[in-house]
C-alpha positions in Angstrom: -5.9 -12.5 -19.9 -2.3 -13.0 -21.1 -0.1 -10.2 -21.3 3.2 -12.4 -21.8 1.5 -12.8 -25.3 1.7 -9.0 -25.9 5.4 -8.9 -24.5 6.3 -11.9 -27.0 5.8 -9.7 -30.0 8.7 -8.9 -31.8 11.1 -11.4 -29.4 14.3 -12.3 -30.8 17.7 -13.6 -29.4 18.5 -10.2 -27.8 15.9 -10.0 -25.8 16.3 -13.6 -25.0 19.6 -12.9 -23.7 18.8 -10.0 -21.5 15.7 -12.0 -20.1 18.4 -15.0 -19.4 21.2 -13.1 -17.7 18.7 -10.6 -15.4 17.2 -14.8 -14.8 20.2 -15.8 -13.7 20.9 -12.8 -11.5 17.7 -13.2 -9.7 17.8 -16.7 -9.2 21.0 -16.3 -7.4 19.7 -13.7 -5.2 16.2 -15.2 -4.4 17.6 -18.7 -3.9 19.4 -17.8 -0.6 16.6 -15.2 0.5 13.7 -17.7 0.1 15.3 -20.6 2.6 15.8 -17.6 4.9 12.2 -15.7 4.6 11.0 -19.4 5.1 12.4 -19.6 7.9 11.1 -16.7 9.1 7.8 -17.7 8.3 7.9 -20.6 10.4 8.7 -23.1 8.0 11.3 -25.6 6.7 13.4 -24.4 4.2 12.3 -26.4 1.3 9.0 -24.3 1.2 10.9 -21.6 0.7 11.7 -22.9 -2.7 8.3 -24.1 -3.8 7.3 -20.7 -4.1 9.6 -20.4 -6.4 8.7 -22.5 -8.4 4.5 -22.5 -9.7 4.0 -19.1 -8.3 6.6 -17.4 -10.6 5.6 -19.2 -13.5 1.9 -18.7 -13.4 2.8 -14.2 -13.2 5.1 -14.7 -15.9 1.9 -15.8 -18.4 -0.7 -13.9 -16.1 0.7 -10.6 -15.0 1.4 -7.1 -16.6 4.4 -6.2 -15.4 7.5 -7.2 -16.7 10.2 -6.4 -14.5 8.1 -7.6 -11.1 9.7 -10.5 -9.6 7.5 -12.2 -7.0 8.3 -14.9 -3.9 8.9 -14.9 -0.7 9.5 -11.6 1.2 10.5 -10.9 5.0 6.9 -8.3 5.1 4.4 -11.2 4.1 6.5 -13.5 5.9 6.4 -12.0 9.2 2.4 -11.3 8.3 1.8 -14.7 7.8 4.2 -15.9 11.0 2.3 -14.0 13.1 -1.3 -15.0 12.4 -0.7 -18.8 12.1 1.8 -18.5 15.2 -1.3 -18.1 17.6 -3.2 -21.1 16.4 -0.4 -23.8 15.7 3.6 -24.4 16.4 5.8 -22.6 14.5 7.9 -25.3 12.5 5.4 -28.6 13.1 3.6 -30.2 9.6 0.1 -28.5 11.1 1.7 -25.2 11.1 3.1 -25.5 7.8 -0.3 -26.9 6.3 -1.9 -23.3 7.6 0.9 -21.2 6.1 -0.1 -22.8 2.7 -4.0 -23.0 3.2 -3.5 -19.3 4.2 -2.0 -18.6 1.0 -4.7 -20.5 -0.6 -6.9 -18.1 0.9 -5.0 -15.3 0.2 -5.5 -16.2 -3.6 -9.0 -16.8 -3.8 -9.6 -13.4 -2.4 -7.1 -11.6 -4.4 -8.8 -13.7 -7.2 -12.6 -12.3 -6.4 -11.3 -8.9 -6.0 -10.5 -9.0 -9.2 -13.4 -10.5 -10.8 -15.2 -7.7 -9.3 -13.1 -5.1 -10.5 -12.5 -3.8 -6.6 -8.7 -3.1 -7.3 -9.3 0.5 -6.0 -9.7 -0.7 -2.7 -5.7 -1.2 -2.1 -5.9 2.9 -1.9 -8.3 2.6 1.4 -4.4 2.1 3.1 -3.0 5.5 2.8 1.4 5.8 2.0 1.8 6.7 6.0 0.4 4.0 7.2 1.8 1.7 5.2 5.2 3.1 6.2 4.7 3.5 9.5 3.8 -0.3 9.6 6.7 -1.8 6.8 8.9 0.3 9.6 8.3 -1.2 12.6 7.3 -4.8 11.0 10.8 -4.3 9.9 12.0 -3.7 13.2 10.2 -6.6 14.0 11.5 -8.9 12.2 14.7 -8.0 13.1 14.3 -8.9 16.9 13.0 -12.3 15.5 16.5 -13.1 13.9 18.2 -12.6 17.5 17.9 -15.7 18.2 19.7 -17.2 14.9 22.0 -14.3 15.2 23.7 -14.5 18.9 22.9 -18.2 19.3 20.1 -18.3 22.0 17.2 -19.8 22.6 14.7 -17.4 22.8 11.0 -18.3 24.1 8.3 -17.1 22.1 6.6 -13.9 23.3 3.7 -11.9 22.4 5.4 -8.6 22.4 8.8 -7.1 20.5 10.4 -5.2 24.4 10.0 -9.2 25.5 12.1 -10.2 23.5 14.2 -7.6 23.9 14.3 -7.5 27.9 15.3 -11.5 27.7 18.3 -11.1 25.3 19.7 -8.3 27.8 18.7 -10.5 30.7 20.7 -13.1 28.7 23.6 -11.4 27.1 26.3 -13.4 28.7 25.3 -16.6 26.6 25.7 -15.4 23.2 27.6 -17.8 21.1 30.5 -16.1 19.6 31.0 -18.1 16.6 27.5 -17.9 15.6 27.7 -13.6 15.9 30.8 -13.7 14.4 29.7 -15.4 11.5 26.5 -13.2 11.6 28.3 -10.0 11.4 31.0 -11.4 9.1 28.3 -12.0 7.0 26.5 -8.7 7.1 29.9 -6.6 6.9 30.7 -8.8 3.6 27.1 -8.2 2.3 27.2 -4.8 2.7 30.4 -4.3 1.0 29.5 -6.2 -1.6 26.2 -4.6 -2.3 28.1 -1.0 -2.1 30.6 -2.2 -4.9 28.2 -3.5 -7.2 24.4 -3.7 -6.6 23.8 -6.5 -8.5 26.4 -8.5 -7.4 24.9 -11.9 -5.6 26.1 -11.2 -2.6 24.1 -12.9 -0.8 24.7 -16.5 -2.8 28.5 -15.4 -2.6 28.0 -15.3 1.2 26.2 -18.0 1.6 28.5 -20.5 -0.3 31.6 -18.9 1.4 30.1 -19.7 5.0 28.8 -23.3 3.9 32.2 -24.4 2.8 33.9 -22.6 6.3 31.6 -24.6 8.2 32.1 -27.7 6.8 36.3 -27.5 6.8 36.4 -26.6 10.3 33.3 -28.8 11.4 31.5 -25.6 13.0 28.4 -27.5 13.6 29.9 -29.4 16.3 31.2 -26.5 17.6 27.7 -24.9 18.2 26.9 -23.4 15.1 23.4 -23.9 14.0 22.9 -24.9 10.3 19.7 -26.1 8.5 20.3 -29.4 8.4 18.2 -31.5 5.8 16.5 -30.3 2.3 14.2 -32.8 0.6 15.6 -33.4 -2.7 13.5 -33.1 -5.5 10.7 -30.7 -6.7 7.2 -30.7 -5.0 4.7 -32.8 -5.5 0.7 -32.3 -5.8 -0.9 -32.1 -2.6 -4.3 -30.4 -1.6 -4.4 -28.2 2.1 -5.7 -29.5 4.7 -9.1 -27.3 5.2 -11.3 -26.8 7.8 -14.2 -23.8 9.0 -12.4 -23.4 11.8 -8.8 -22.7 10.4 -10.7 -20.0 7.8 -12.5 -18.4 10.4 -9.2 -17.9 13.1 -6.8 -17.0 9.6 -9.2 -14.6 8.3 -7.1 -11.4 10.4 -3.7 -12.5 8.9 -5.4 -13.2 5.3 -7.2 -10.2 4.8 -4.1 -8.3 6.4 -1.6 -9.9 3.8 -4.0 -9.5 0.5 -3.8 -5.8 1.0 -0.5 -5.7 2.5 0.8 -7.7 -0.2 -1.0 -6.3 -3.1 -0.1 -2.5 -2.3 3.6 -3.7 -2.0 3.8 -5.6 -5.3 1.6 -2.9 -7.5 3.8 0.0 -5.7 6.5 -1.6 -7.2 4.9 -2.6 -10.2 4.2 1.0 -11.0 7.5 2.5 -10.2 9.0 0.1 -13.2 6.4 0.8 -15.5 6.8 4.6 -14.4 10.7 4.2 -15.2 10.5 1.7 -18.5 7.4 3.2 -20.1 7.5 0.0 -21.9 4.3 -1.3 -20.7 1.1 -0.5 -18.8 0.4 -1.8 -15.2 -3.3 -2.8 -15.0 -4.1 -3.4 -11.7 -7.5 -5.6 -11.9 -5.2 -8.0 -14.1 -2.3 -8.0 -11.3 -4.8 -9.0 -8.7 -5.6 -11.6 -11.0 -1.9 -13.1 -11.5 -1.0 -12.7 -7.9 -4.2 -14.4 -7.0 -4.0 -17.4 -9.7 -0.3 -17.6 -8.4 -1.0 -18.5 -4.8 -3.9 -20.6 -5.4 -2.6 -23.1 -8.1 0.9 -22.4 -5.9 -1.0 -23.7 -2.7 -1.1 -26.8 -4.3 1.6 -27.6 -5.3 3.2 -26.9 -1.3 3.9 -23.3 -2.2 4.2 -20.5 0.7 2.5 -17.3 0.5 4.7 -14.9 -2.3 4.8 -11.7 -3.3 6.2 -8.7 -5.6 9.9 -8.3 -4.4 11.3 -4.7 -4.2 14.8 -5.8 -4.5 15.0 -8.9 -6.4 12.4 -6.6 -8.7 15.3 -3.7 -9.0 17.9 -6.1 -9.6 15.9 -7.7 -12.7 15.3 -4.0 -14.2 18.8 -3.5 -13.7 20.2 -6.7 -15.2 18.2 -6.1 -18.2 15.2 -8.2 -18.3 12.8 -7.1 -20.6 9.7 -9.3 -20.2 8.6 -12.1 -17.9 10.5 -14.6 -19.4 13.0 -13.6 -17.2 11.2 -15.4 -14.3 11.0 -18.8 -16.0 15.0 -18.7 -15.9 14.7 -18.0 -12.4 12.6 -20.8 -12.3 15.0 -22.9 -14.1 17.4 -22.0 -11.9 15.9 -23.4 -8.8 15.0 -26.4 -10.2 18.7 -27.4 -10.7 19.3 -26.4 -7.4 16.2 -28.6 -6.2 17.7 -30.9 -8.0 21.1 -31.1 -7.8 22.6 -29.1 -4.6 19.8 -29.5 -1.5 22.7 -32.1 -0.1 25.1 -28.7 -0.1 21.8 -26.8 1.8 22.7 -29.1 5.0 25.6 -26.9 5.8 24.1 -23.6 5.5 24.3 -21.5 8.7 21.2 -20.5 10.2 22.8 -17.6 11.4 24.1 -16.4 7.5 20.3 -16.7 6.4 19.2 -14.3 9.7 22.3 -11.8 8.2 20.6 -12.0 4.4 17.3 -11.3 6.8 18.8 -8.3 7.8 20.6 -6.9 5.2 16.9 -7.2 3.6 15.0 -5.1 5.5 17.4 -2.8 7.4 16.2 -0.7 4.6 12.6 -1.0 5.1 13.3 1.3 8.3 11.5 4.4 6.6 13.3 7.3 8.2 13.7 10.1 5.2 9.5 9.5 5.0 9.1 10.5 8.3 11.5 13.7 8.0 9.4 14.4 5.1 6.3 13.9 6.7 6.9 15.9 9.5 8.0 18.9 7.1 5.3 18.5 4.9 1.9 17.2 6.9 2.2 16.8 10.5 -1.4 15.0 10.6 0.0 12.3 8.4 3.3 12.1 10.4 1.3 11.2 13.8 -0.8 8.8 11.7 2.8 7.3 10.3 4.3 7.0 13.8 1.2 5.9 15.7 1.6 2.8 13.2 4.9 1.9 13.8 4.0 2.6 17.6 1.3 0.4 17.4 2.6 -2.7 15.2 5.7 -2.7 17.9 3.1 -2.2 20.8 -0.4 -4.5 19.7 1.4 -6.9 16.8 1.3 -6.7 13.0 -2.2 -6.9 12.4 -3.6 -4.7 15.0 -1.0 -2.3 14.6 -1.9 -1.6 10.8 -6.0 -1.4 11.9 -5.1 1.2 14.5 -3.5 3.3 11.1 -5.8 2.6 8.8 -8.3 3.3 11.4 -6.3 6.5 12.2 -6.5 7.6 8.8 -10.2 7.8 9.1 -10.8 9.6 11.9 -8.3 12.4 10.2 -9.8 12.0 7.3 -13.8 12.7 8.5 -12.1 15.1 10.5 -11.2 17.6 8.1 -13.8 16.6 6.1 -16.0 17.8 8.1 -14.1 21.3 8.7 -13.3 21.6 5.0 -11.8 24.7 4.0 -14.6 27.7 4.0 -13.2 31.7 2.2 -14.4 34.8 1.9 -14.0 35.8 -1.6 -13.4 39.6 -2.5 -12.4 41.6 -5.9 -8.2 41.8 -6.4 -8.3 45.7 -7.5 -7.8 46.4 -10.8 -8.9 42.7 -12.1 -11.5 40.6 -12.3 -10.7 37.8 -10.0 -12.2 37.0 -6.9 -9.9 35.6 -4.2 -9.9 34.8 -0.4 -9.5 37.8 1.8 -6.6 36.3 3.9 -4.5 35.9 1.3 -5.1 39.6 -0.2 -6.0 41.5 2.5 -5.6 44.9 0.8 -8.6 44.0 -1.4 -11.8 45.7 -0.1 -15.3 43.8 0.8 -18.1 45.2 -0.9 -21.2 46.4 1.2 -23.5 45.3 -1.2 -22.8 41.6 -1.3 -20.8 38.8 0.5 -19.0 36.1 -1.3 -18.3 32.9 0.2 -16.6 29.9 -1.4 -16.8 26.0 -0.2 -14.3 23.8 -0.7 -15.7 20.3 -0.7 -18.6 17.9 -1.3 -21.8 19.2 1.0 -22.7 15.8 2.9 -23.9 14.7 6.2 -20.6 15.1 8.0 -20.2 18.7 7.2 -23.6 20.0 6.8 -24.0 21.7 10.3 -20.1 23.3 9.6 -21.3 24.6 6.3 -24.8 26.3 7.8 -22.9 27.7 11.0 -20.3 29.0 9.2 -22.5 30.9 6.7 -24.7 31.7 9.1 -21.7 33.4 11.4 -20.3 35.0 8.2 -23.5 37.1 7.3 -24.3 38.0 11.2 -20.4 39.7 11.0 -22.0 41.9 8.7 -23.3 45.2 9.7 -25.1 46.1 8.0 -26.7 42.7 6.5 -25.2 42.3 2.7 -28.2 42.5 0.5 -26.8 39.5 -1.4 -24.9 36.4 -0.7 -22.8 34.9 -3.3 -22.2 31.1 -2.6 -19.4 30.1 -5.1 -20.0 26.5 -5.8 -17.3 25.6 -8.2 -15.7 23.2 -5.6 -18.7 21.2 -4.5 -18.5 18.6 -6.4 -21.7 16.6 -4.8 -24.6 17.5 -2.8 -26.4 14.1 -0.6 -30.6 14.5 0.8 -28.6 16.2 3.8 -27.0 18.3 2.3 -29.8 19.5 0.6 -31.9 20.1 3.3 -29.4 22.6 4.8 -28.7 24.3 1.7 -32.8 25.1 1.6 -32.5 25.8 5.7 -29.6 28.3 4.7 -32.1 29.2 2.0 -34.8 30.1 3.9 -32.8 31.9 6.9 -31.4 34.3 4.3 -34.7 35.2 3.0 -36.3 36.0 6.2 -33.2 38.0 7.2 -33.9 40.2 3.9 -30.6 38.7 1.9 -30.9 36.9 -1.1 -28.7 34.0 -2.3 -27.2 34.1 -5.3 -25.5 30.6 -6.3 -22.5 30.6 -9.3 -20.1 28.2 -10.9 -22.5 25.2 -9.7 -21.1 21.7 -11.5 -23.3 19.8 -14.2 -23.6 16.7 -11.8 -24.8 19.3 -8.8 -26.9 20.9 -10.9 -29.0 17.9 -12.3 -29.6 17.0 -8.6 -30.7 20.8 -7.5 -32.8 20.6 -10.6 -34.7 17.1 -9.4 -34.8 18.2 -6.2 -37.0 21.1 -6.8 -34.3 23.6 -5.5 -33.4 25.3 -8.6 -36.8 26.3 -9.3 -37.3 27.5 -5.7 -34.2 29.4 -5.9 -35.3 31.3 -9.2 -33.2 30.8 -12.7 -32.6 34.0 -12.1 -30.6 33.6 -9.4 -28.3 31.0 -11.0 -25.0 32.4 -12.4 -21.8 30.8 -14.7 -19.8 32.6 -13.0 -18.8 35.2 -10.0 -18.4 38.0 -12.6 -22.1 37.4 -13.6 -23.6 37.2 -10.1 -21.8 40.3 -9.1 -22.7 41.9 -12.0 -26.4 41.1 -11.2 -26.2 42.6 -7.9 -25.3 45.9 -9.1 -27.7 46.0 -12.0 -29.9 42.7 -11.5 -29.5 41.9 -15.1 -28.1 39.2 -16.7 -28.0 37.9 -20.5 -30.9 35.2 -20.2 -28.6 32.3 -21.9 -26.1 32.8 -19.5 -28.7 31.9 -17.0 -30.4 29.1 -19.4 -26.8 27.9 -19.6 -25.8 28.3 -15.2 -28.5 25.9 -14.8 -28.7 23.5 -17.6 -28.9 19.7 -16.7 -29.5 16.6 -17.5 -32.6 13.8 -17.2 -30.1 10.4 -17.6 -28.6 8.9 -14.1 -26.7 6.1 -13.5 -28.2 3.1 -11.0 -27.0 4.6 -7.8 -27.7 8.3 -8.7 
């Protein structure tokens, strides 16, 4: 239940120190990058900065990973701005109050998934999809920051090419100190980041701007800057909550938990992968992340999650457990503290250039050059994602994937992959025919191999298949050789075409011969009465042995006991 515990053992000053200085690197990079992602969520600043506070320190005692560092991000931020944007004003106190009831939300469900063990279920989104949608959410969010970034007003639209079509429409209004300082900004950032990686570029920026705007007074020159931060850290407070507010954020919850949760154990795992210096457990990160925004909801937290950047910037500063987060913390504090007076000054359009700097590398283009080279079924689902995020929105874009994905998937599940197996001369393996088409088919019998689970979806593909297979013959095989090593699970449908295949075989004068059968299968051909029909004699281990019976039809009787041995004991849903 606490795996800082584990990480504790054997602390001593020089982990201490690591843990303080990667701290004090993240804190100067998330401090900056959570005014701005609140922004983008639709909220004052200040919230921003409660997330960094509860939330950080609740995954430091609660999760398993030790380089993760969670907050705000611009993906969950854009999630959660567009759900709550169509029931309440982006920027009003009711708007707010959703953004942090939705996180509430978002915790209690992260929190029952893992109470009932269900954190498999992040795997129902597939790696296209989820790249196809961080693409063009990135995209996204970079037409959002047009506004901050050339000075205009832009109305709120339903749809990205909107938004688009009115900044061409309105090009000539741009303010030029505002996209100067937006580009300054994002030249410098970039520099920076290309000269050292873990330099805080971002705080370096963010300073440097602050003080230019206050020397030469750019606020009354146009400039948009923040304006007031509350001073001081958050108080308790409890969400406003209502049926009605669940039941119209349920899209935008459920869309962030898995959104969220794939993002932060994707990177969770890639650290663990690279540090080996601890194990990821999934069910227990559901259960950090989830304790994290609930107890964080109260406490006027935004919706957080893992960071990929901040997260890299931690592993390379050296942290070496959690700890490192409650320096972060520490660090925000002081600024909560001590310099929200300084936050006044901040230009808006700096925090849309740390926006931007942030996700122009969410834009997954090598994926979809390797998509394309590898699986082209998997490409379309990738760009009929980022298609349909930029087309339909965020949420509905990332159902029409995962939805995709499905279709696909039954697809060619229900065309798995069906061979002809014949003897490689000179050996005793049995291979498919295309692949070695020098090896001859025997007369005597036919051998066919299927390559996946025999269920409802791909019974009638199995039996015609078969079926079409032995008609080719002329003449009919006296045996047919079904090589079962790759089904790896039989349903009550399945069955019932296995004893139609059955039964067509017999009256056509071939008999079928069934090898390599798995213990699982087996047990359920046994209780099904199938085996028995079939004959033990007609079981076999292997290929070899079934071949051999067709040529002699004898076998060594506990090779046969042994082809169809199984077992009485089955689990509930057996």
């Amino acid at each position: 239940m606490l795996p800082v515990l584990e990480s504790l053992i054997g602390y001593n000053k020089a982990t201490l120190a690591a843990d303080a200085v990667a701290g004090i690197t993240v804190g100067v990079v998330l401090i900056p990058q959570a005014i701005a992602y609140a922004l983008l969520m639709g909220t004052p600043p200040i919230y921003g900065l409660y997330a960094c506070l509860i939330p950080l320190v609740l995954y430091a005692f609660f999760g398993t990973s030790r380089q993760l560092s969670i907050g705000p991000v611009a993906v969950t931020a854009i999630l959660v701005m567009s759900g709550v944007s169509q029931i309440a004003v982006p920027f009003t106190p009711e708007f707010t109050n959703l953004v942090i009831f939705s996180g509430l939300l978002i915790g209690i469900l992260q929190l029952a998934l893992s109470f009932l063990r269900m954190g498999f279920l992040v795997n129902l989104i597939s790696q296209p999809v989820i790249s196809g949608f961080i693409s063009a959410a990135a995209i996204i969010i970079i037409i959002s920051q047009l506004s901050e970034s050339l000075g205009i007003e832009i109305p709120n639209f339903d749809y990205t090419h909107e938004s688009i079509w009115f900044v061409m429409q309105n090009i000539s209004s741009i303010h030029l100190i505002t996209v100067g300082m937006c580009l300054g900004s994002i030249l410098i950032m970039l520099i920076l980041k290309k000269w050292k990686r873990s330099f805080p570029g971002a705080l370096f920026v963010l300073i440097i701007t602050t003080i230019i705007t206050i020397v030469f007074d750019l606020k009354s020159k146009g400039l948009s800057v923040i304006e007031d931060v509350p001073k001081g850290l958050p108080s308790f407070s409890i969400p406003e909550m209502n049926y009605d507010s669940v039941v119209a954020l349920i899209p935008s919850v459920l869309t962030v938990t898995f959104i969220g949760y794939v993002g932060s154990i994707g990177i969770a795992k890639s650290l663990e992968m690279k540090n080996r210096d601890h194990i990821v457990k999934p069910n227990q990160e559901l259960l950090a992340l989830g304790i994290a925004k609930i107890v964080g909801a109260f406490f006027q937290a935004i919706p957080s999650s893992g960071s990929y950047s901040r997260s890299a910037i931690n592993d390379e500063a050296g942290g070496k457990t959690t700890i490192s987060s409650i320096i972060t913390v520490i660090m925000v504090i002081i600024s909560l503290l001590f310099l929200t007076s300084f936050f006044y000054y901040i230009p808006k359009a700096v925090l849309a250039a740390i926006i931007l700097v942030s996700v122009f590398g969410l834009i997954n283009f090598s994926e979809a050059k390797h998509l394309l080279q590898l699986r082209r079924r998997e490409f379309i689902v990738m760009i009929i994602t980022f298609v349909g995020t930029l087309v339909f929105g965020v949420e509905k874009g990332i159902f029409i994937g995962v939805i995709l994905s499905y279709i696909f998937l039954q697809y060619y599940s229900s065309r798995p992959h069906i061979a002809e197996l014949v003897n490689i001369p000179g050996t005793q393996y049995y291979r498919n025919i295309n692949r070695f088409s020098g090896a001859e088919r025997s007369s005597k019998y036919l051998i066919i191999r299927f390559d996946d689970q025999l269920y409802f979806a791909n019974t009638s593909y199995f039996k015609e298949t078969i079926l079409r297979y032995v008609q080719k013959r002329n003449p009919l095989p006296e045996f047919l050789i079904l090589d079962s090593t790759n089904i790896h699970d039989i349903d009550s449908t399945g069955l019932h075409v296995l004893e139609d295949v059955h039964r067509y075989l017999e009256e056509s004068g071939v008999q079928l011969l069934i090898s390599g059968t798995i213990g699982p299968v087996r047990d359920f051909l046994k209780r099904s009465g199938f085996t028995d029909t079939l004959g033990i004699q007609h079981n076999f281990l292997n290929i070899i042995d079934a071949v051999n019976f067709t040529e002699n039809k004898t076998v060594q009787k506990n090779s046969l006991e042994v082809a169809v041995q199984h077992n009485q004991k089955r689990s509930f849903l057996d």
